[in-house]
N, C-alpha and C positions, 0 to 999 in steps of 0.2 A: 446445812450439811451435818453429817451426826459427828465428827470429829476425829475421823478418819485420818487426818496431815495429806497435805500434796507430794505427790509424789518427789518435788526438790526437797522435801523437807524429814522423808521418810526413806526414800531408798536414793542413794550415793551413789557414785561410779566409781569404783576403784581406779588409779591410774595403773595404765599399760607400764611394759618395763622398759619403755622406751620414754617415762615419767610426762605423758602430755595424756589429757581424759580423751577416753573414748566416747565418740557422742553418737548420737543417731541421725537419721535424715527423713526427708518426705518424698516420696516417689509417685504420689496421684496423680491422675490421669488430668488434665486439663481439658479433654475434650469434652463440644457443650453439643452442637448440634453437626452429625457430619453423616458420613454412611457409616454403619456397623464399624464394617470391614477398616475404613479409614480411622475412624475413631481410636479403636483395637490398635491398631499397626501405631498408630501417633504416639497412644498411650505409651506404649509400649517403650519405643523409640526414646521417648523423653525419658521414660525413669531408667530405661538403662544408659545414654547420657549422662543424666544428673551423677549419676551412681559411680561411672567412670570419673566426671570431677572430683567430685568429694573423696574418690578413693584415691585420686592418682595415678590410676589404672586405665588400661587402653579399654575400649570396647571390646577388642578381642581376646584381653587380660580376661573382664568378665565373663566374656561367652563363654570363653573355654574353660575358668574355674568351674561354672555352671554344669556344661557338658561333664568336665571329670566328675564331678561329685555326684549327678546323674549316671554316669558310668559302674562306677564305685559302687552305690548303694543300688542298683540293681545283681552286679557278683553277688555282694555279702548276701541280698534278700533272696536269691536262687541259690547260693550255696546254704543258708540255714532253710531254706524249706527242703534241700534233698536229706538233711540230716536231721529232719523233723525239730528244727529247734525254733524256738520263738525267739531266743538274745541274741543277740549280736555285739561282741567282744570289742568298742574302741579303743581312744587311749587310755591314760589314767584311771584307770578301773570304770568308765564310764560303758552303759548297756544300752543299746538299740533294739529297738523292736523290728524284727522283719518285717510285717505286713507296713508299717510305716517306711520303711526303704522301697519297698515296692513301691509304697505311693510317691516316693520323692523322684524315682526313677520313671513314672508314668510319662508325662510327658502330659499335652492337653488331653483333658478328661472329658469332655463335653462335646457334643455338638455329631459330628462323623466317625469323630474320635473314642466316644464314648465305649461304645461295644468290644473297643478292642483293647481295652486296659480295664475292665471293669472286673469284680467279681459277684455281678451280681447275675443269679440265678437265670434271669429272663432277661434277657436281652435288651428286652422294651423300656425297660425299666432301668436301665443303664445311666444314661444321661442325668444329672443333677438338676439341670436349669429347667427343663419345664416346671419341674414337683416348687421349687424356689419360690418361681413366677407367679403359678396357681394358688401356694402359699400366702403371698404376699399380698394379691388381690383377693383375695377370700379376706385378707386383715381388711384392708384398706377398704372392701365394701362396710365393713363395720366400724369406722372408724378406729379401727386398734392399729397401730405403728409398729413395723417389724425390724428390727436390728438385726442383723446375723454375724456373729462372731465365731469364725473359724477359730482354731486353735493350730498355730503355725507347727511345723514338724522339728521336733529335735535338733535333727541332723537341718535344719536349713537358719538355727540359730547358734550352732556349734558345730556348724563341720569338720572344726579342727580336732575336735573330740572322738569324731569318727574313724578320720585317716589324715596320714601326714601328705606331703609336697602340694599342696595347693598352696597358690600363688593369689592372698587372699588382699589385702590392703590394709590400712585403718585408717578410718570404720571400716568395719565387714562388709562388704558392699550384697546387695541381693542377688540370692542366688536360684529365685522362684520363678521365671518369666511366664510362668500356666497360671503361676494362683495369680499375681498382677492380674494376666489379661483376662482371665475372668471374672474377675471382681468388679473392674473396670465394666466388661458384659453387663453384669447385675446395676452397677450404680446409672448405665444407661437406659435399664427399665426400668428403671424407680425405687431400689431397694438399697435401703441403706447398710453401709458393711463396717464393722467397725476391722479393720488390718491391723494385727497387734504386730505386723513382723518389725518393723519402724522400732516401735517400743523397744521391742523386745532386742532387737541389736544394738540400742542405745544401751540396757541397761543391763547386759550380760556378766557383765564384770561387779554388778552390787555388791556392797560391803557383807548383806545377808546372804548372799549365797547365788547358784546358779537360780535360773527360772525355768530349770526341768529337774526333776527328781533324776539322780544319777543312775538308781537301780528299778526304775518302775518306769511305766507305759505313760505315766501322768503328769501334770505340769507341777511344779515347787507351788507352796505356800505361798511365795512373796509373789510370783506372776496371778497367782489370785489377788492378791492386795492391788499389781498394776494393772490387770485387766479390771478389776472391780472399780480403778479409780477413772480409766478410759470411760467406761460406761458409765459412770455415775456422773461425768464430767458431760455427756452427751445428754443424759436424762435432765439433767439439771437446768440445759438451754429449753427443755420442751414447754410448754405454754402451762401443761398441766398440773407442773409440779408444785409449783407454789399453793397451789391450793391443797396438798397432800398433808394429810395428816404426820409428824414424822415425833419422832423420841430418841431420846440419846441412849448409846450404847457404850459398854466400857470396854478397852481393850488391853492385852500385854504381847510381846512378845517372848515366846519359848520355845528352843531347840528337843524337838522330837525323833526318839529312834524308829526308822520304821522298816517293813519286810518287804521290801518292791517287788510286784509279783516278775519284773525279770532279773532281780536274784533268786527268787523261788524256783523259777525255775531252772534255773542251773545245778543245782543244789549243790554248792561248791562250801565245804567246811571253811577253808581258807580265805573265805573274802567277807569282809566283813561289813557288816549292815553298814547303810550311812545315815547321817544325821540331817533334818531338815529343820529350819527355822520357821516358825507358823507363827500367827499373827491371830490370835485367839477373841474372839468378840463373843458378849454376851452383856449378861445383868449379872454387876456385882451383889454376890451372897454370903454370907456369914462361912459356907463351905468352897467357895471361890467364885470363877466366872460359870454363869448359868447360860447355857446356848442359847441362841435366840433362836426360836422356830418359825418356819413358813409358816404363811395364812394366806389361805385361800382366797380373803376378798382383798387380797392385795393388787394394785393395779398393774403389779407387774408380775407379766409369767417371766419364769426364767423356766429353758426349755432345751433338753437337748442330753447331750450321754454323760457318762460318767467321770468327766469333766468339772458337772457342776457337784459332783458326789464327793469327788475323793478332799478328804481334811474334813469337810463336813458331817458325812455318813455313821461313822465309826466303822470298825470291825475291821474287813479287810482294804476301808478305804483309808485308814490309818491316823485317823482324830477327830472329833468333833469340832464342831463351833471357828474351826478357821479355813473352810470353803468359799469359795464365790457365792452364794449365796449370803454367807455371813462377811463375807467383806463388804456387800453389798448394802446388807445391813446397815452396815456400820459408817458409810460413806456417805448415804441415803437419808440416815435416821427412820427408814422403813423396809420393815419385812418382805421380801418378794413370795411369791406363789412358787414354789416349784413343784417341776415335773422335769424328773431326770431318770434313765435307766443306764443297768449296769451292760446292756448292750449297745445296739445302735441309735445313734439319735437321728438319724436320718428319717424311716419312717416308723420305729416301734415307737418314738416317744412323740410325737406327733397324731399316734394311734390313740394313743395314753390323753394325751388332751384334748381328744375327739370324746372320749370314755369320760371323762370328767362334764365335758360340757352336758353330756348326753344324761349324767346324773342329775344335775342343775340348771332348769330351765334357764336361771336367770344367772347364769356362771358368767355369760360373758357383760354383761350389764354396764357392769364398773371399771372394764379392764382398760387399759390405756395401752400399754407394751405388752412384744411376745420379744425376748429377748433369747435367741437361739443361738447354743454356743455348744460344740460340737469338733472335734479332732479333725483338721483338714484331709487325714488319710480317709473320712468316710465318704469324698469326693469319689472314690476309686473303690473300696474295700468294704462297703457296707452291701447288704444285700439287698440294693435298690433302693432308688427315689419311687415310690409311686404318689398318686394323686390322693389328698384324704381328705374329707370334710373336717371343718372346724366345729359343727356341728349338725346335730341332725338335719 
């Protein structure tokens, strides 16, 4: 491991004001072999059970916080698009993205469902899970292993930030039951998911800060450091690793100001930028740390929107050298491949890695992972899954 720390040893849970720590839970589906339909419904059933223990909450405690905040974040997402606005005003100076409340307010996204919550262009093209599937087996004919890491929504690991009177518990109990049962779907055909939402309400309260940028569309620094440690933690058990060439990387941590593009777009004098905590990797140099860059014959892609850009990127993704890819680095002790766009990662960057192959006969030769990490809103709000070759 390049020297990264474990996540008990790097990011802390602040205690609640009710002075006992906030933890997380496991909500996976247990089912192995049953019908679809039965597996789904089980799934289902169990983790919102669990959920109601651990919370000490009824089951209809949780439905119904579910339902309100479904509620909720459909108003707020139909009242800013008649006012053409992208933010949406929580509490404590905290900003929402509308098209992501719309997606929190969808409901199931997939399947009969799809065309009627979707924004995608062509109808056909609605649905997520074919494009997934065909994805996934195009890997798997070539021996390359697909990971897919949504990127939880905001509002479904801070609700409370969004709006008051929900009747919430601690721990936060789940408030997704669309993203569960389809992930659940995907793990029943074979495709591995990594759910950061677990983590992620485990570790809301970090000593470094939230794990959403408070005035931008994108996740905090430190959820790159624990998504990057989730996945590196999975890479790690693969067969192939060991044999991976790997080098040490150095790191600090340092609080950065930066301009969210939904403070930008408010353009409100009075509110004033926030500060984010980054976790900066590279090679130490006589002029400080030097980022580490991708390389292409890395065995691992990392694939998907701008997600894997912002901290890394510069410019208006707002720092270098402390992205998912450079955490990944850094967890890793090796460089990942990327292919990330400031658009969809649904299918432009999936396009983009068709484009790559298509330069490099022998591009896919050595690759081992496609690790695809992407905004769970592009379930709903991208403009389509369609079908793409991994290569000519």
């Amino acid at each position: 491991m390049g020297g990264g720390g474990s996540v008990n040893t790097e990011v802390r849970s602040q205690k609640s004001e009710h002075g006992h720590q906030r933890s997380g839970f496991s909500t996976g589906s247990t089912c192995r072999k049953a019908t679809s339909w039965l597996c789904l419904f089980m799934g289902s059933v169990v983790a919102l059970a669990l959920t109601c223990c651990i919370t000490s909450l009824s089951w209809a405690d949780v439905d119904a916080a579910a339902r309100q905040l479904q509620s909720e974040a459909r108003r707020l997402a139909e009242e800013a698009h008649e006012q053409e606005a992208m933010a949406v005003r929580g509490t404590d100076g905290w900003l929402f993205f509308d098209q992501e409340l719309a997606h929190v307010a969808a409901g199931r996204f997939w399947g009969v469902d799809a065309a009627k919550v979707s924004r995608a262009s062509n109808p056909d093209f609605a649905d997520p899970l074919p494009a997934i599937l065909d994805f996934h087996a195009q890997l798997r004919d070539i021996d390359v292993d697909l990971l897919l890491v949504p990127v939880p929504p905001k509002a479904m690991i801070y609700p409370d930030k969004l709006m008051t009177g929900l009747t919430l518990g601690d721990p936060l109990p789940r408030l997704d039951p669309s993203h569960q049962e389809f992930y659940a779907l995907l793990r029943e055909n074979g495709v591995q998911v990594l759910d950061l939402t677990d983590t992620f309400l485990q570790e809301r309260f970090a000593e470094q800060g939230p794990l959403y940028c408070r005035q931008d569309t994108h996740w905090s620094g430190l959820a790159c450091v624990l998504a990057a440690q989730k996945i590196a933690g999975m890479i790690q058990e693969m067969s192939w690793h060991a044999e991976a060439k790997t080098r040490s990387f150095d790191h600090q941590w340092q609080d950065a100001q930066i301009s969210g593009d939904l403070w930008r777009s408010l353009d409100d004098p009075d509110l004033k930028r926030e500060s984010v905590a980054l976790r900066r990797v590279g090679q130490k140099t006589a002029a400080g740390l030097e980022p580490v860059e991708p390389e292409q014959d890395s065995p691992i892609i990392l694939l998907g929107d701008s997600h894997n850009l912002v901290f890394h990127a510069g410019g208006d993704m707002h720092a270098r050298g402390a992205g998912l890819a450079d955490q990944l680095a850094l967890e890793l002790g090796l460089p990942v491949d990327l292919i990330a766009v400031r658009g969809s990662g649904a299918t432009p960057a999936r396009i983009n890695l068709f484009r790559r192959s298509q330069r490099n006969p022998d591009y896919w030769q050595d690759k081992k992972l496609v690790v695809w990490v992407f905004t769970s809103r592009e379930f709903t709000h991208s403009d389509g899954w369609r079908i793409v070759p991994i290569a000519p």
